[in-house]
C-alpha positions in Angstrom: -13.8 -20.5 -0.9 -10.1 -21.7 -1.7 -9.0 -25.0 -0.2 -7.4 -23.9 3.1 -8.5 -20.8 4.1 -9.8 -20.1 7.6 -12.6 -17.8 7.0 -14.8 -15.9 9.5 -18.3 -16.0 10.2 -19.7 -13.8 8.2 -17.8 -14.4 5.0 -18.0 -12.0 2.1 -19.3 -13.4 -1.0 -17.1 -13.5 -4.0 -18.3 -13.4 -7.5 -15.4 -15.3 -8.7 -14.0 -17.0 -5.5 -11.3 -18.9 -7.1 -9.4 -15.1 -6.6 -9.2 -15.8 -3.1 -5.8 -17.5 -3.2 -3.7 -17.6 0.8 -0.7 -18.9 -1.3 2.9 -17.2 -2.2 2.7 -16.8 -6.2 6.3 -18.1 -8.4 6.8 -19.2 -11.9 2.7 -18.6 -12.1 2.0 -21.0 -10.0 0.3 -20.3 -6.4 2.3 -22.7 -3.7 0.4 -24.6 -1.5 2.2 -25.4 1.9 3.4 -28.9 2.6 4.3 -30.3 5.9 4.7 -28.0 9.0 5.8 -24.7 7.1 5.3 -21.5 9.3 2.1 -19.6 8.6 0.9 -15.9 9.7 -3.1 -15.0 10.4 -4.7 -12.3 8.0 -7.3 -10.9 10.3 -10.7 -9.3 9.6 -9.8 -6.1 11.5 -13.6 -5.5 12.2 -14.3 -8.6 14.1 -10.5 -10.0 14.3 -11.2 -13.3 13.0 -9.0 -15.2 11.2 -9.7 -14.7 7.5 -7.0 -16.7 6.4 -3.5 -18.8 7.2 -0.8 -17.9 5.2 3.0 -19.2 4.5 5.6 -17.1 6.5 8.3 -16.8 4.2 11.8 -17.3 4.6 14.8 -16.7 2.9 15.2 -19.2 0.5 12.1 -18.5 -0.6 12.8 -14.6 -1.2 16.3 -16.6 -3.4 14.1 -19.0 -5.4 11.3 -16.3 -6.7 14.3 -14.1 -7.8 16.5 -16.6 -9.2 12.9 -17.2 -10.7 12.6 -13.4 -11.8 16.3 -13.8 -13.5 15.3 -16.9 -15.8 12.4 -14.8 -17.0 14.4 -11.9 -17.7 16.1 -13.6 -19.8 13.4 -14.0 -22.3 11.1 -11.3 -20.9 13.5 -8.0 -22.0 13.3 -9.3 -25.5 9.7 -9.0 -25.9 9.1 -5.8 -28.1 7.1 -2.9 -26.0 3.8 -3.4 -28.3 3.9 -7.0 -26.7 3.9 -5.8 -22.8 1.9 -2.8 -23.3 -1.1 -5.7 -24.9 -0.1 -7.9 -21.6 -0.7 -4.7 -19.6 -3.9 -3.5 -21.5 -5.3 -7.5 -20.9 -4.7 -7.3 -17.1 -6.4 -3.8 -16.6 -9.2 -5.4 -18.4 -9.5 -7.8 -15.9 -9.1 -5.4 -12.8 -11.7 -3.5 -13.7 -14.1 -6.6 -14.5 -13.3 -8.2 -11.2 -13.5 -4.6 -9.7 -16.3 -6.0 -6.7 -14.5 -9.0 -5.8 -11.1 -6.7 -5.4 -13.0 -4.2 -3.4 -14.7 -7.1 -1.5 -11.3 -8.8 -0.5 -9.7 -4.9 0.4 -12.5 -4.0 2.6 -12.4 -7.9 4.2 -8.5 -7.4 5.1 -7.9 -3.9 5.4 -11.1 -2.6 6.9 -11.6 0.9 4.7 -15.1 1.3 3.2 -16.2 -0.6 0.1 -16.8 2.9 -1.3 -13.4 3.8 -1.1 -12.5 0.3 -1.9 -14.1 0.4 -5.2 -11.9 3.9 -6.0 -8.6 1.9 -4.8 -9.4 -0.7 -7.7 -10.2 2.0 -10.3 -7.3 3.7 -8.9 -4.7 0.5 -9.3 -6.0 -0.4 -12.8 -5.3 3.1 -14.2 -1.6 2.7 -13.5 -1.8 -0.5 -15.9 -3.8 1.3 -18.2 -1.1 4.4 -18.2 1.7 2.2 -18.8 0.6 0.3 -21.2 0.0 2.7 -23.4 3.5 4.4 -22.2 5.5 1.1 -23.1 5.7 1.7 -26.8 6.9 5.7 -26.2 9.8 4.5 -23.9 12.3 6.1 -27.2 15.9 6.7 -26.8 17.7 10.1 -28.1 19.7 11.0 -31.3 22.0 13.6 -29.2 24.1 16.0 -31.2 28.1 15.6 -30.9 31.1 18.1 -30.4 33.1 16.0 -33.0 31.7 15.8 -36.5 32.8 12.8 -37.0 31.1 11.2 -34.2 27.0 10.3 -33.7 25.8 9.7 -30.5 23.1 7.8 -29.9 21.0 6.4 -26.3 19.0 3.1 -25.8 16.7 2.7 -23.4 16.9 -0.9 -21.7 15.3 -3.1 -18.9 17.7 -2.8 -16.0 16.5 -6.4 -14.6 14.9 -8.1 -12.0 13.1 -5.3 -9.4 12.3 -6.1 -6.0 9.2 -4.2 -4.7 7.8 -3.7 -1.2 4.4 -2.9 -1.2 2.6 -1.6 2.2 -0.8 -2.8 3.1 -3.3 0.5 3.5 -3.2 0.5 -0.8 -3.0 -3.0 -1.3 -4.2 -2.8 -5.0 -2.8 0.4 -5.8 1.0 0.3 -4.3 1.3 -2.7 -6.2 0.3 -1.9 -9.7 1.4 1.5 -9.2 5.1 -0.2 -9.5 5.0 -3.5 -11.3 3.0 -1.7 -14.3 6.4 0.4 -15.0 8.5 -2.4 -14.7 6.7 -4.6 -16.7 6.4 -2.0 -19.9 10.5 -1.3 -19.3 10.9 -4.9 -20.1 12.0 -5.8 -16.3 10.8 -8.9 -14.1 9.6 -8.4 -10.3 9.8 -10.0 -7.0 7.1 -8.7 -4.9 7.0 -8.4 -0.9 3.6 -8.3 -0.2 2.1 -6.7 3.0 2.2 -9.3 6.0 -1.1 -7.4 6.8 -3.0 -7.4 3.4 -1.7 -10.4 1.1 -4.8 -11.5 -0.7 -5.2 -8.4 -2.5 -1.9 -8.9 -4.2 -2.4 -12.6 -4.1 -5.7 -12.2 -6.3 -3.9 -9.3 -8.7 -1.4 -12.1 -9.5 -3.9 -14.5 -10.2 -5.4 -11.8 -12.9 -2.3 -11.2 -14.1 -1.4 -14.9 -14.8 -5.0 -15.2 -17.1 -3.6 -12.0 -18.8 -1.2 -13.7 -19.9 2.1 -12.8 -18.2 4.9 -15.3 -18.5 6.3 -17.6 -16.0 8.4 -16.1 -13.7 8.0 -12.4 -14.8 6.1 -11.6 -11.4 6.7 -13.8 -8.1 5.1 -12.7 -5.0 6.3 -13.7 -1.5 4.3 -13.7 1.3 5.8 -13.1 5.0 5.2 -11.2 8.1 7.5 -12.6 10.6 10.4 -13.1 8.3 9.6 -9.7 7.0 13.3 -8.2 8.1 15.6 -11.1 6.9 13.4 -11.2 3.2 14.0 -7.7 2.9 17.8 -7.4 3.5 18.1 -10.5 1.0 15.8 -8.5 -1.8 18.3 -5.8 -0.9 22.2 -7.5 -0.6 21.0 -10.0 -3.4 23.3 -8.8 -6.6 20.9 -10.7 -9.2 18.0 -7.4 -7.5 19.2 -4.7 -9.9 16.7 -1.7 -8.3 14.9 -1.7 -5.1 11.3 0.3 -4.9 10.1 0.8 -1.8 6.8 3.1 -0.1 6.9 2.7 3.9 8.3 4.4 7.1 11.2 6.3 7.2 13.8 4.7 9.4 12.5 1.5 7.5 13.7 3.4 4.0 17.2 4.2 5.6 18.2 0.2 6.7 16.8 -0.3 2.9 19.4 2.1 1.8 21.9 0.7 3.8 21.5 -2.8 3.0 21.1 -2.0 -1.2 24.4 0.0 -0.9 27.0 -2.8 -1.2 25.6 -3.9 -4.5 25.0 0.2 -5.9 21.2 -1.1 -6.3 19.1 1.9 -8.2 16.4 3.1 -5.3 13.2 4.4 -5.6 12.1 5.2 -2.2 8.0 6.8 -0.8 8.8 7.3 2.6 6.7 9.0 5.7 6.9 13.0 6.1 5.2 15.0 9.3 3.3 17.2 6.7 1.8 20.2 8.0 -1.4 21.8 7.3 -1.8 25.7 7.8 -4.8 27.9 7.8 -3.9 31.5 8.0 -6.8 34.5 9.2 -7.6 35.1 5.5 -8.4 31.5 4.5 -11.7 30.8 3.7 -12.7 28.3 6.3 -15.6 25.8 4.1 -12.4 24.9 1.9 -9.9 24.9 4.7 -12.2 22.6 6.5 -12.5 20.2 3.7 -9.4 20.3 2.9 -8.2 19.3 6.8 -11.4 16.4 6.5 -10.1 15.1 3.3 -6.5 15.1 4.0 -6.5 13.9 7.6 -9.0 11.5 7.7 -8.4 9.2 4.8 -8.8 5.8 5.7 -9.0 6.8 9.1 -6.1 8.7 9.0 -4.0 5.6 7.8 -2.2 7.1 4.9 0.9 8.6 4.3 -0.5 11.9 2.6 -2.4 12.9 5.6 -1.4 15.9 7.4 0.1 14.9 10.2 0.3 18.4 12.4 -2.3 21.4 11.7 -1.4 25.0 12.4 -4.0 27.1 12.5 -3.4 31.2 12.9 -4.9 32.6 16.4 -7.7 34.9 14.4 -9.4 31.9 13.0 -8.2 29.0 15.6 -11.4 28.6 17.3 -13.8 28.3 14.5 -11.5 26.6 12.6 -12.1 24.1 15.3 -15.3 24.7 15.8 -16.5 23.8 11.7 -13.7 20.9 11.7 -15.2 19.1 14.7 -18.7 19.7 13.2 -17.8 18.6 10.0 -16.0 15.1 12.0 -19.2 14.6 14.2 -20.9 13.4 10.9 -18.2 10.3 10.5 -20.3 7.1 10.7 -17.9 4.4 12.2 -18.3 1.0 11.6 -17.6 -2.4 8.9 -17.0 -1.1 5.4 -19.7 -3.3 4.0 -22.2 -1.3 5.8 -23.2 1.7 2.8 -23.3 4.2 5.0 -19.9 3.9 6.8 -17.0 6.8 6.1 -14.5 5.0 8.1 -14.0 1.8 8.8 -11.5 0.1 12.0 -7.7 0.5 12.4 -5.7 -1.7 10.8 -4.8 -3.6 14.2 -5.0 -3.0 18.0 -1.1 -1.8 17.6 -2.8 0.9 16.0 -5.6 1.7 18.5 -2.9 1.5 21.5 -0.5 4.4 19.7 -3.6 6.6 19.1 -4.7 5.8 22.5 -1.2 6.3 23.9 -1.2 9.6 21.9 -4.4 11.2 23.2 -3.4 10.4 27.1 -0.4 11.7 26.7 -1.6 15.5 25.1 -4.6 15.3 27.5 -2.1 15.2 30.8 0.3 17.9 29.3 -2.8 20.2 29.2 -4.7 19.8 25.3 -8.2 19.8 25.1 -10.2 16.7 23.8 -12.3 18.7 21.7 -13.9 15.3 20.0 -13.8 11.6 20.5 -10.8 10.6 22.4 -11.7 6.9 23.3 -12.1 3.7 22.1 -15.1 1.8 20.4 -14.9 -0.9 21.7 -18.3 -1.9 20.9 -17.8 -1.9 17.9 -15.0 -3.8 17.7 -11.3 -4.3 19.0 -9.8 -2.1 16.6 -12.2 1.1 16.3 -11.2 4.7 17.7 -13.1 7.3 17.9 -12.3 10.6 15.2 -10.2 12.8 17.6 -9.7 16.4 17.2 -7.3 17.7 19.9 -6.6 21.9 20.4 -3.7 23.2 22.6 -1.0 21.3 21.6 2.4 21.8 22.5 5.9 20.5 20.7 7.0 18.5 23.9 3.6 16.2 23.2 5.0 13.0 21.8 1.6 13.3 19.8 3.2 16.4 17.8 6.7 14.0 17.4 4.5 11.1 16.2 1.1 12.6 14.6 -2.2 10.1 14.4 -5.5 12.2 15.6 -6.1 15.4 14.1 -4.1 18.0 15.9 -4.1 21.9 16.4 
C-alpha cells in the first residue's frame, strides 16, 4: 500500500498497488502533505473504516493547479490533434489493463458491486477511446459569403484551462467522460475531485501521467471541507475559461452565479425528478424491468433513476405486485461478495434521508409494501430496497424522491 494511507482491516488487494495514491495530483507530480495540513477521511462505506487520510484543500491550492493548468496551455494548444488523440489512445490502454485494480478501488470507496464496477471502468475508458479518435475530425468550415469578394472561413480552437467537478457515484466515468473532450480540443484541466471518492481519480491521474500527458495539462485537487470556497474560486477565477459541472441542482445555480462575472462557457448535468409511467396497456415484464433497472442503480444513487412512478389504476396493483417480487431477489451486502446486486449507501446522511423519507409517507397513510428499515447488521450504511404505494404530493418523499415510489 502507498506510504500513508490508513487502510482497514480487510484491505483489498491491488495488482498494481502503487495506483493507490491519497495525494492531490499538479504539474504530474502527486503532493505529499507536510506539516499539520488539514486532511478529510475516505471511508469504506461497508464497514466505515478509514481507508485513507487525504489533504483538505484550500484555496491557494485550487490558484496554484490552475495557474498550473495556464503554463501548460501554453504549450499544450500547440500540439497537433494526431498528437492528443495518441496521448488519449495510450491512457485508454492503460484503463482497461488496470481495469481490476480501478474496479477494486471503486467498489472499496464507493460501495457498488465489483460487477458494476468493472462496467464503470469499461464505461470511463470508452470516452477516451471516443475522443481520441474524435481529436483529428475536430475541422473548421469553408462557409459561403454574400459578397463575392469575400471568403469566409472558421477555426476551431482550445478555449483554455477547464475546471471540472466531478461527483462521486461515477468516479471513473464523470471524470474521463469530461477531461477526454478537453484534452483532444487542445485545452488543459483542473479537476475537483469528489470529497467522497478521490482515489479513483487519484489512480486515473496516475495512468494518465505513464501515458504520457505533459506537466501541468491535468491537476487534480482534492477537498471536502473546503469544497464551497474551491469551487467559487474555479468559478470567479478569469484564467478558468469554461466551467463543467454534473451535481445537484441548487448546487448548478450558485455555479452559475458565481461563473457569471467572468462570462465563463457552462456545461452543466444537473438533478431532474424524472418520472416513470406505466399506463393499462403496457406490457408489465418490460415495465417492470424497466422500473428495476432505472430505479435501482446503485442503490438508487444515480441521477437517471426515476425518481417518482405513476402507475395507471388498471394495472397499479400488479404493477406492484411483479416490482416488489422482482426487488425481493436483491442480495444486499459488500460489493466484493459475487453475488451482491447492491451494495451500502454512500454514507449514513444517506441512510437518515431515506429513513426520514419512508416515516414520513408511512404517517401520512402509504403503505410499506417492501423493506422500509435499516440493515443494520450489515453495516451502518445499508437500507433495505423499499417499494412504497399510496403516495400523495404533500409527502416530502414525492418532493425529494429516494425509495421506489407509486
Amino acid at each position: 500500500m502507498a506510504l500513508g494511507l490508513q487502510c482497514s482491516i480487510n484491505t483489498p488487494q491491488l495488482r498494481d498497488p502503487s495506483l493507490l495514491k491519497p495525494y492531490p495530483f499538479l504539474d504530474n507530480e502527486f503532493l505529499v502533505p507536510t506539516g499539520s495540513q488539514m486532511t478529510f477521511t475516505v471511508a469504506d462505506p461497508v464497514s466505515g473504516q478509514t481507508i485513507a487520510k487525504v489533504p483538505d484543500q484550500t484555496v491557494g491550492d485550487v490558484k496554484a493547479a490552475i495557474d498550473s493548468a495556464s503554463t501548460a496551455f501554453r504549450t499544450f494548444r500547440r500540439t497537433t490533434a494526431r498528437e492528443r488523440a495518441n496521448l488519449l489512445r495510450r491512457w485508454n490502454d492503460l484503463v482497461l489493463e488496470n481495469k481490476e485494480d480501478l474496479a477494486t478501488i471503486i467498489t472499496w470507496e464507493n460501495g457498488k458491486p465489483i460487477a458494476d464496477a468493472r462496467g464503470e471502468v469499461s464505461y470511463a475508458a470508452s470516452f477516451l477511446e471516443w475522443f481520441a479518435e474524435e481529436a483529428p475530425r475536430v475541422y473548421g468550415d469553408t462557409i459561403p459569403a454574400g459578397v463575392r469578394a469575400n471568403r469566409i472561413i472558421t477555426q476551431r480552437q482550445p478555449i483554455g484551462v477547464c475546471g471540472l467537478i466531478t461527483p462521486w457515484n461515477f468516479p471513473a466515468a464523470m471524470i474521463t467522460r469530461k477531461v477526454g473532450p478537453a484534452l483532444a480540443a487542445g485545452c488543459t484541466v483542473v479537476i475537483k475531485a469528489p470529497g467522497e471518492t478521490p482515489l479513483t481519480s487519484l489512480a486515473l491521474a496516475e495512468l494518465a501521467k505513464r501515458a504520457g500527458i505533459p506537466p501541468g495539462v491535468m491537476n487534480i485537487v482534492t477537498t471536502l471541507e473546503n469544497t464551497p470556497e474551491v469551487g467559487k474560486e474555479m468559478c470567479s477565477n478569469p484564467i478558468v475559461k469554461k466551467i463543467s459541472f454534473t451535481g445537484s441542482t441548487p448546487v448548478g445555480k450558485l455555479l452559475m452565479r458565481q461563473s457569471a462575472e467572468t462570462l465563463k462557457k457552462l456545461s452543466f448535468e444537473l438533478g431532474g425528478n424524472a418520472p416513470f409511467i406505466v399506463f393499462d396497456d403496457a406490457d408489465l415484464d418490460i415495465a417492470v424491468a424497466g422500473a428495476v433497472t432505472s430505479k435501482f442503480r446503485s442503490s438508487g444513487q444515480t441521477c437517471v433513476c426515476a425518481n417518482r412512478i405513476f402507475v395507471q389504476e388498471g394495472v397499479y396493483d400488479e404493477f406492484a405486485e411483479r416490482l416488489s417480487d422482482k426487488v425481493k431477489e436483491f442480495s444486499v451486502g459488500s460489493g466484493y461478495n459475487k453475488e451482491t446486486t447492491h451494495g451500502p449507501l454512500i454514507h449514513s446522511r444517506a441512510v437518515e434521508k431515506v429513513h426520514d423519507h419512508v416515516e414520513d409517507a408511512r404517517e401520512a397513510g402509504a403503505e410499506v409494501l417492501l423493506g422500509g428499515k435499516k440493515m443494520e447488521h450489515l453495516g451502518m450504511n445499508f437500507y433495505e430496497p423499499t417499494i412504497l404505494t399510496g403516495m400523495k404530493t404533500q409527502m416530502v418523499s414525492i418532493l425529494y424522491p429516494t425509495p421506489a415510489m407509486c
